[in-house]
C-alpha positions in Angstrom: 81.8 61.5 137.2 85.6 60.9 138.3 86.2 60.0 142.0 88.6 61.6 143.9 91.2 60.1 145.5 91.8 61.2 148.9 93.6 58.2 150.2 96.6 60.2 150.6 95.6 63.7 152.4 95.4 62.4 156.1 97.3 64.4 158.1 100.8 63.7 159.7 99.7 60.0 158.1 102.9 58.1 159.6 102.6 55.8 156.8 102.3 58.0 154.1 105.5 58.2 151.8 104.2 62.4 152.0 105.2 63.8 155.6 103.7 66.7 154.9 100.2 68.4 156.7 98.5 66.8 154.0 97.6 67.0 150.2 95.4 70.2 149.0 95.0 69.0 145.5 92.1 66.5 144.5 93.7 63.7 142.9 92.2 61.3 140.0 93.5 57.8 139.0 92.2 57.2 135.6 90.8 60.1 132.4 87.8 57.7 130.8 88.0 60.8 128.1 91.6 60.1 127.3 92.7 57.0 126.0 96.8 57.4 126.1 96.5 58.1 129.9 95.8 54.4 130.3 98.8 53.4 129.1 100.8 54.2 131.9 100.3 52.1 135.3 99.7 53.8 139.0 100.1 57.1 138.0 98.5 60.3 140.1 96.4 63.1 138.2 96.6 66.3 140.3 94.0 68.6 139.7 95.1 72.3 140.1 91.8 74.6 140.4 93.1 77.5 137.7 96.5 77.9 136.3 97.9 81.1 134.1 100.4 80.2 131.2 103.0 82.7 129.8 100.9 83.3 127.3 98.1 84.9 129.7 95.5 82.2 128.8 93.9 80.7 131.9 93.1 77.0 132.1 90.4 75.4 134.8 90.4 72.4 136.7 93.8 71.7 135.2 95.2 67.7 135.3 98.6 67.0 135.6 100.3 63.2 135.8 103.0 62.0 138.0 104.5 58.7 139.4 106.7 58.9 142.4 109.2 56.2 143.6 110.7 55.8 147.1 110.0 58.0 150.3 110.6 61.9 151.1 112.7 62.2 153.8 111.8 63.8 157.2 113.7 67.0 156.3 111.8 66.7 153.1 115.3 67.2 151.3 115.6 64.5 149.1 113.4 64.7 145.8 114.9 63.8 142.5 113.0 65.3 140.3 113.5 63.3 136.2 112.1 65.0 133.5 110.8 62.9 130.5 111.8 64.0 126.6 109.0 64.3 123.8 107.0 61.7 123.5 107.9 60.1 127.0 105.9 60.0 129.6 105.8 59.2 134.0 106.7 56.2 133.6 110.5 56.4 134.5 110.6 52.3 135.0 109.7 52.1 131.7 111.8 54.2 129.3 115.1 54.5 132.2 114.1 51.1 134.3 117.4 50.2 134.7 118.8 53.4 136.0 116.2 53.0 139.0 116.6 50.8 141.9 118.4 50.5 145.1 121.8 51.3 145.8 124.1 51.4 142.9 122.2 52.7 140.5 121.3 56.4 139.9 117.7 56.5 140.9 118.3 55.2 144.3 114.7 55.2 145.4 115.6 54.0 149.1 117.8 57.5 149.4 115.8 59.6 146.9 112.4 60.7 146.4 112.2 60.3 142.9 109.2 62.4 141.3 108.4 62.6 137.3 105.3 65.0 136.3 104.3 64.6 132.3 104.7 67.5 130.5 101.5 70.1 129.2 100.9 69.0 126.0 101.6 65.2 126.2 98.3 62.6 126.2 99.9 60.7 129.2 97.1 62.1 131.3 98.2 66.0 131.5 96.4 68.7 130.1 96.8 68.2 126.5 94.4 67.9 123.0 93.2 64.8 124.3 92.1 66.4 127.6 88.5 67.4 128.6 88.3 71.4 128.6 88.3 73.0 131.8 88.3 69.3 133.3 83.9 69.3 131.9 83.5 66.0 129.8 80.6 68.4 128.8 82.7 70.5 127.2 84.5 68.6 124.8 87.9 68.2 124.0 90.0 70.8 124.0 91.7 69.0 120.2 93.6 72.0 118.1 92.3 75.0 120.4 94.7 73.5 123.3 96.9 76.8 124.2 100.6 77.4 123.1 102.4 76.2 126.2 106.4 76.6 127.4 108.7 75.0 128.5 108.8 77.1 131.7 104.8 76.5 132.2 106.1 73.2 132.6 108.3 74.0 135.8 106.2 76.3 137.2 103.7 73.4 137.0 105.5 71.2 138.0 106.8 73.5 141.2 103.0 73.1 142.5 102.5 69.5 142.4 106.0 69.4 144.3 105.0 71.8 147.0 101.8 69.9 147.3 103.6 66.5 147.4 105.6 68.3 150.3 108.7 68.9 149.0 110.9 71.8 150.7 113.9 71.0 148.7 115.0 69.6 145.5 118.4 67.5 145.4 118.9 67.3 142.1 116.6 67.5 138.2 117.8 65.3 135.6 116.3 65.0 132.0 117.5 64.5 128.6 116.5 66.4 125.3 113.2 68.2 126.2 113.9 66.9 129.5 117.5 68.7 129.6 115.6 71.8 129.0 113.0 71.4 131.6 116.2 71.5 134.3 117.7 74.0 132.9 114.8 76.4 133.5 114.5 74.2 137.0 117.4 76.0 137.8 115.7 79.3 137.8 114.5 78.6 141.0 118.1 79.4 142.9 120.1 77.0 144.6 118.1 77.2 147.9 115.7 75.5 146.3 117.2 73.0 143.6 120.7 71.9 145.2 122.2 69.9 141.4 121.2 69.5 138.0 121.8 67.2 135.5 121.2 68.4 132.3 121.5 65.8 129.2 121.9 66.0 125.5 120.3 69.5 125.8 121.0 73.0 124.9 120.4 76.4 126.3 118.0 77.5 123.2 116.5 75.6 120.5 118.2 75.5 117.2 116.8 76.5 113.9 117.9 73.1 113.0 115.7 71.5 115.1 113.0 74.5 114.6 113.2 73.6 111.1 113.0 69.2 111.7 109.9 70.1 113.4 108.1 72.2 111.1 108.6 69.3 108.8 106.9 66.9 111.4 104.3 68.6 111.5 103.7 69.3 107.9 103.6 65.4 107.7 100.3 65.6 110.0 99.2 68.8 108.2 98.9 66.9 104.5 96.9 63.9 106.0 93.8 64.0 104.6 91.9 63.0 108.1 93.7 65.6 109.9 90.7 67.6 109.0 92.6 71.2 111.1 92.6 68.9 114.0 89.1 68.2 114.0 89.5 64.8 113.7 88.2 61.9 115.9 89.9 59.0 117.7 88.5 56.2 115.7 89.8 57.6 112.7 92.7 59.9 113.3 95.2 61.1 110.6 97.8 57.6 111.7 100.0 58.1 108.2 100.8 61.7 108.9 101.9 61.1 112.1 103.8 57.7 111.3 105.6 60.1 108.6 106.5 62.6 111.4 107.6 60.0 113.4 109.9 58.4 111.1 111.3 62.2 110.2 112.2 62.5 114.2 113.4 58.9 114.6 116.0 60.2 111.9 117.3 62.9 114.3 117.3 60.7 116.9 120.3 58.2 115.4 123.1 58.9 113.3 124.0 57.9 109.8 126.9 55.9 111.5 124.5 53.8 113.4 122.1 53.0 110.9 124.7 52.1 108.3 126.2 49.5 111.2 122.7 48.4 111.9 121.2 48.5 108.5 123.8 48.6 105.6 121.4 47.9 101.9 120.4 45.1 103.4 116.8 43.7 102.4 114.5 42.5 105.2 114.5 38.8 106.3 110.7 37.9 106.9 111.8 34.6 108.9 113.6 37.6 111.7 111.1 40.4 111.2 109.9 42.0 114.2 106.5 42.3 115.5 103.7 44.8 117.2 101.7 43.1 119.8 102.5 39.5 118.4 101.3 39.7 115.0 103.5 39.9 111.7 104.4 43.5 109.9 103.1 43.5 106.7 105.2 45.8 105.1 103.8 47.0 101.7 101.3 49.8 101.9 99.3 49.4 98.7 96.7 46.6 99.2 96.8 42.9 99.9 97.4 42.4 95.5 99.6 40.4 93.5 100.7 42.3 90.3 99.3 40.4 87.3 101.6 42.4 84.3 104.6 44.6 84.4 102.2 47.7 85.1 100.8 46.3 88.2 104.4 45.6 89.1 105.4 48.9 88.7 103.0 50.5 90.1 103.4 48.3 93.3 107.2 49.6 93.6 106.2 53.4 92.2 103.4 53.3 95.9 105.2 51.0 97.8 104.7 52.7 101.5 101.7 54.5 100.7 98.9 53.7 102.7 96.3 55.2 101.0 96.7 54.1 97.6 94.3 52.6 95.7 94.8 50.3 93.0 96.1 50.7 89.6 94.3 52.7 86.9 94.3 52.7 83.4 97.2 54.4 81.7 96.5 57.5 79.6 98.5 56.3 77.0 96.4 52.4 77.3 93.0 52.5 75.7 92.8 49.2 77.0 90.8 47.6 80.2 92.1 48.5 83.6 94.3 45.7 84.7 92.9 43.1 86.9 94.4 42.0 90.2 94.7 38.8 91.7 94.0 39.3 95.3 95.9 37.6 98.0 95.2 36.9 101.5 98.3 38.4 103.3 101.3 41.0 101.1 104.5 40.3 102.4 106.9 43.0 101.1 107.0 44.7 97.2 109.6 42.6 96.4 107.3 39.2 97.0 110.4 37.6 98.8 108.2 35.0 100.3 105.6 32.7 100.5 101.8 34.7 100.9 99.7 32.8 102.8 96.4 31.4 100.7 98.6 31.3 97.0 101.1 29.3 96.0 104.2 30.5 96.0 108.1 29.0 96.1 110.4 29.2 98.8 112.7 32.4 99.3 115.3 31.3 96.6 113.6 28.9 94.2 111.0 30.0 91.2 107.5 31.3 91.9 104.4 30.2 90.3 102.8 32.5 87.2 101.5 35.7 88.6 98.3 34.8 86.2 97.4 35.8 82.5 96.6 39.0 80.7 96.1 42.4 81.8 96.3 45.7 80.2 99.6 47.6 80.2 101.5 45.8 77.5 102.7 42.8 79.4 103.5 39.9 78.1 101.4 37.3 78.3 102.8 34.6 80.6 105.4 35.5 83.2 106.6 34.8 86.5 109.4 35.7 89.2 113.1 33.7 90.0 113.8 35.7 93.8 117.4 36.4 93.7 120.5 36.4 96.4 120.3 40.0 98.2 116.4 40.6 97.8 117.0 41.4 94.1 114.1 39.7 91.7 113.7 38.8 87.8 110.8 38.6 85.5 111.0 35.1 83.4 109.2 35.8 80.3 110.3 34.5 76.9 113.5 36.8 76.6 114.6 34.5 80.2 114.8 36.1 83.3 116.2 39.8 84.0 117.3 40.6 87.1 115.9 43.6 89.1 118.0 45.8 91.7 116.4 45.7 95.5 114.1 48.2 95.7 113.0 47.3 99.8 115.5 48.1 102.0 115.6 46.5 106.1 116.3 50.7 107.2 112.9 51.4 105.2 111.4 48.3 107.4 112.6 49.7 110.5 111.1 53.4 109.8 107.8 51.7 109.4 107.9 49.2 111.8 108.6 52.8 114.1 106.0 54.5 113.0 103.5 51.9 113.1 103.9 51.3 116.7 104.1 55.2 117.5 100.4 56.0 116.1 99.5 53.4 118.5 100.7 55.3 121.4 100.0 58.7 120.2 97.9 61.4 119.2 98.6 63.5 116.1 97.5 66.8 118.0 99.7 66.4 120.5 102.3 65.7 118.7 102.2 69.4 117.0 101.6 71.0 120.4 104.5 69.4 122.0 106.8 70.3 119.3 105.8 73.7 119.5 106.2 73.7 122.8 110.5 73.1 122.2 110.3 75.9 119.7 109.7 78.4 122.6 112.8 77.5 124.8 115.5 79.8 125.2 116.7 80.2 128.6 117.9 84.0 127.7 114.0 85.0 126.8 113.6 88.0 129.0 116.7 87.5 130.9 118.7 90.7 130.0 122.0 91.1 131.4 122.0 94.6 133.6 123.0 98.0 132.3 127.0 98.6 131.9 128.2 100.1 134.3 129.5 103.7 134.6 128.3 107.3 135.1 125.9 109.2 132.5 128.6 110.7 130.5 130.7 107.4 129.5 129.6 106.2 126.0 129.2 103.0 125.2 132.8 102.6 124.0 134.6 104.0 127.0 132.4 101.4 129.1 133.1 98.5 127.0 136.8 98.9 127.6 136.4 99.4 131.0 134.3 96.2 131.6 135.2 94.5 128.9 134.0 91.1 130.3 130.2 92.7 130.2 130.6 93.9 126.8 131.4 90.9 125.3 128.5 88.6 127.2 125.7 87.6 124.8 122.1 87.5 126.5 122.3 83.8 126.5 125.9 83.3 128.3 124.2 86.0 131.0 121.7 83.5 131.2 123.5 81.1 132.1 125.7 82.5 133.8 123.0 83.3 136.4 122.6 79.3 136.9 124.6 78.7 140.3 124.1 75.3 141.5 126.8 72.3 140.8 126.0 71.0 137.1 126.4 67.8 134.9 126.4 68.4 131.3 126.1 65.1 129.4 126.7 65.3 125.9 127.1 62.9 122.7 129.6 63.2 119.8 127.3 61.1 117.5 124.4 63.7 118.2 123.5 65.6 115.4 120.0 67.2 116.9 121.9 68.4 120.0 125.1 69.0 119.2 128.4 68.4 120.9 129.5 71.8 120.7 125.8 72.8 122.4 127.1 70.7 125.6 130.4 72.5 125.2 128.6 76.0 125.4 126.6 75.0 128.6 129.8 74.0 130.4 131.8 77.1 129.0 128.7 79.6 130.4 127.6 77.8 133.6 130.0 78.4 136.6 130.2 75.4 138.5 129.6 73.0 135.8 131.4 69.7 134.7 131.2 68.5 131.0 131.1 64.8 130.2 130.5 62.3 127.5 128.2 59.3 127.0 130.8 57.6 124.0 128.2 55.9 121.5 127.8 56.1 117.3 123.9 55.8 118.0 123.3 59.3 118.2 120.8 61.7 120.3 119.1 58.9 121.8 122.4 57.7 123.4 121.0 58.7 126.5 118.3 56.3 126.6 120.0 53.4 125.3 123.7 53.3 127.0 122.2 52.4 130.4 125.9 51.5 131.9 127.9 54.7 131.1 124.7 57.0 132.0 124.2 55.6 135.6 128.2 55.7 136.6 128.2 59.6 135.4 125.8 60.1 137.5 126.4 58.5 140.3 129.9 59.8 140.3 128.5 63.3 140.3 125.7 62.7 142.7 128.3 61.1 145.2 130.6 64.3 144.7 127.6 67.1 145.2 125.5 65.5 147.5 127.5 63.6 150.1 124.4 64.0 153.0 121.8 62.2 151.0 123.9 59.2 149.5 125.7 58.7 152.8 122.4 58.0 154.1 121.2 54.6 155.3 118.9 53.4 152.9 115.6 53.2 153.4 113.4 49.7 152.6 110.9 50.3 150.2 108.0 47.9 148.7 109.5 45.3 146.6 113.5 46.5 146.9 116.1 44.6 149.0 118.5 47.4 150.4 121.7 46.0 153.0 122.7 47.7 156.3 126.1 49.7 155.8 128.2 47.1 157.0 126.6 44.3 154.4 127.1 46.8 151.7 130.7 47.8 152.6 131.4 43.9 152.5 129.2 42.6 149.5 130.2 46.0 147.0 131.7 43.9 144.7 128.8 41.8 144.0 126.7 44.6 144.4 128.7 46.0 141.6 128.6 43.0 139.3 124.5 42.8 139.9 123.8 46.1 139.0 126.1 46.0 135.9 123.6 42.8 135.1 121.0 45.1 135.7 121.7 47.5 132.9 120.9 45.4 130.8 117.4 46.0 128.9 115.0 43.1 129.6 112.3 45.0 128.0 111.3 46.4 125.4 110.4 50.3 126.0 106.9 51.8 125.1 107.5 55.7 125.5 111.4 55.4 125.5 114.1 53.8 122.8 115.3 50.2 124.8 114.3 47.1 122.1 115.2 43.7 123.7 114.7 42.1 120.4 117.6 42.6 117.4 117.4 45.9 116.3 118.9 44.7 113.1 115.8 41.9 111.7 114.1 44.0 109.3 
């Protein structure tokens, strides 16, 4: 049995960060079923009785996660609502810490209300594969029968746990990717409800390119073996599928620019690799084996990655024995650049010891390995040593390294109904533009010249033309999954909106890694739109120093400097893309 928490539903509490007449919903703090939802600290799980998606399917007893920062103001005005991309989750400290703070930085949490509800879909503790269904342990798992949900199940969702929080009005939405989409159908609501939003690295409907980078994700999960339909269970789920998938998106997410900076052909450096929870990457992916012949060598290269190979068989043009391997206690990479720990081995430039005798495959009898400048290696057998191209590349470190430390976080079935979940979004769906104008006896010619501005409107620039509150549009050059010319179409079709430009080579994920150039659009815009709430005297929250006007007005400039210091990542991120350690040792 879960307990309720209930802490926060006294009435008129004077205390309570909530002036409202008190939270309806039951809240939970912790999902024993669901593993991922531990993941994130002090989050809220609302329970909502019953909740209809687009799709007409009713869910029971339905959880959904949020974290909130600062205090609602007494007119209840002052919510920032931030919307999380994919794979993010509540945790807005985590994967935007350094946009969120006191004054001078975005998320001003002793002026805003700052509110972020995870996503249907997502394992971070709302309803989701991983989730119980209809709330009953009892029942199971909901696993591959989770419904089809929408982007805009998501806001109307997330409209309830507002309104139950207290909220009467929303100053601004802000999200990036997924997130970007979420305000965009945010702004649905009208501008009596949602004052600003801040749509970033977004676009008004999902593209077949990015339709089509999906469906190859989750092909990845599909040809696991343990995927099993989605039947599969947590101690043994289908990891390599979704490390593939993972790797595929990670690809969207930068540009070719940026990894060629980053990564060139170099080979990785074991003595700079990076780690996952303090333990070395080992790299290869086809047992911890040494070859012992040519074959074995080959074979090592040919499966390098694969982390369900076996070992070598016999060749079905060799009569001979199966070649034997000499097992090791630790594989460093296919190229055998370094010492492996329980064999003796020579340092990363100087001449390694006989990989052992015999074997099948046609190998000669005694050979062993000169490591080479650039990763490169040579067999030394009695024609002398030939040198060997790299075949281990740092970028191909990187991916795994990614992946690796993805299926740690996440679940393969939520992966697939999250990315179906983009596939619906199209702010146009079922927003028609109105009849032409004009009596029963114009055709449709005479009325296209007379309104010629109506005739030539798409479904989708009606959409958003229908949007009416002040916008940001924050776009990247570099982006090739949300393109440029996708932010330029939002600004051209949205009335009151302002286009800028986060200037990075990293790519889509620009918006979670230039920290600096993120929080001064913003606060520039949010300064401009919403006067009332910035001008107001901050608020002292738990844990944040805030000044009186006066000692802001006079210490600004230090202010400035700090919070410039501040932007820079001191962590690493678990559900967004900040690394504090070099990107570049792989």
């Amino acid at each position: 049995m879960l307990a309720v928490d209930r802490t926060a539903q006294a009435p008129n509490g004077a205390s309570s960060k909530y002036p409202n007449d008190g939270l309806r919903l039951a809240r939970i703090s912790a999902q024993p079923d669901n593993p991922f939802s531990s993941l994130i600290p002090d989050q809220t799980i609302a329970i909502i009785p019953s909740f209809t998606l687009e799709s007409g399917v009713t869910l029971y007893n339905v959880p959904v996660a949020y974290k909130t920062y600062g205090v609602l103001s007494p007119e209840r005005d002052n919510a920032m609502v931030i919307c999380h991309a994919l794979t993010g989750s509540s945790d807005v400290a985590d994967w935007w810490g350094p946009l969120l703070g006191g004054p001078g930085k975005a998320f001003d949490i002793s002026r805003f209300f700052v509110v972020c509800i995870n996503s249907l879909g997502s394992p971070y503790g709302s309803a989701s594969p991983v989730t119980s269904k209809d709330g009953d342990p009892a029942k199971g798992r909901y696993g591959p029968e989770f419904p089809l949900t929408t982007i805009r199940d998501d806001v109307i969702i997330f409209k309830l746990i507002l309104d139950d929080l207290g909220v009467k009005r929303v100053a601004t939405v802000i999200g990036g990717s997924m997130g970007g989409m979420l305000v965009l159908e945010f702004a649905y609501f009208g501008r009596d409800y949602v004052r600003t939003i801040i749509p970033i690295a977004t676009s008004a409907r999902y593209s077949a390119w990015g339709i089509s980078w999906g469906e190859a994700q989750r092909q990845s999960i599909y040809s696991d073996p343990k995927y099993d339909d989605g039947y599969y269970s947590f101690e043994d789920p289908p990891s390599t599928g979704l490390g593939a998938a993972r790797m595929s998106a990670l690809l969207t997410y930068r540009s070719r620019d940026s990894f060629e900076a980053r990564f060139g052909r170099n080979t990785p450096d074991p003595s700079r690799r990076q780690n996952i929870n303090g333990h070395q990457q080992r790299v290869g992916g086809v047992g911890d084996a040494r070859p012992t012949s040519p074959a074995h060598e080959h074979y090592a290269i040919h499966n390098d990655g694969h982390k369900h190979a076996g070992s070598p068989r016999v060749s079905r043009t060799n009569s001979g024995s199966a070649p034997k391997l000499t097992t090791a206690t630790e594989k460093d990479d296919p190229e055998f650049h370094t010492l492996t720990q329980g064999a003796s081995s020579a340092t990363r430039n100087g001449t390694s010891s006989p990989f052992g005798g015999g074997g099948g495959g046609g190998g000669a009898s005694s050979i062993s390995r000169t490591t080479v400048a650039g990763g490169g290696s040579s067999l030394v057998g009695a024609e002398g040593p030939k040198k060997r191209t790299p075949t281990y590349f740092s970028a191909q470190s990187y991916l795994r390294y990614q992946g690796d430390k993805f299926i740690k976080r996440f679940d393969a079935n939520c992966y697939i109904a999250i990315t179906r979940k983009l596939d619906t979004h199209d702010v146009s769906r079922g927003r028609f533009p109105p009849p032409r104008r004009g009596g029963d006896d114009d055709d449709d010619a005479t009325a296209a010249a007379a309104h010629p501005d109506e005739a030539s409107s798409s479904p989708l620039q009606h959409a958003l033309s229908l949007i009416s509150q002040p916008t940001l549009i924050l776009g990247i050059e570099s982006d090739g999954l949300f393109t440029f010319a996708e932010q330029r179409e939002l600004a051209a079709c949205i009335p009151q909106a302002a286009l800028r430009t986060i200037d990075s080579s990293e790519g889509h994920d620009a918006f979670l890694l230039e920290f600096e150039q993120v929080n001064r659009h913003l606060l520039e815009f949010l300064e401009r739109e919403l006067p009332d709430v910035m001008a107001r005297e901050p608020v002292g929250v738990e844990g944040l120093e805030v000044e009186s006007a006066g000692e802001a007005e006079d210490e600004g400039k230090v202010r400035k400097r700090k919070v410039k210091a501040e932007m820079q990542v001191k962590k690493t991120s678990t559900f967004g893309e900040a690394e504090v350690d070099d990107i570049t040792a792989w």
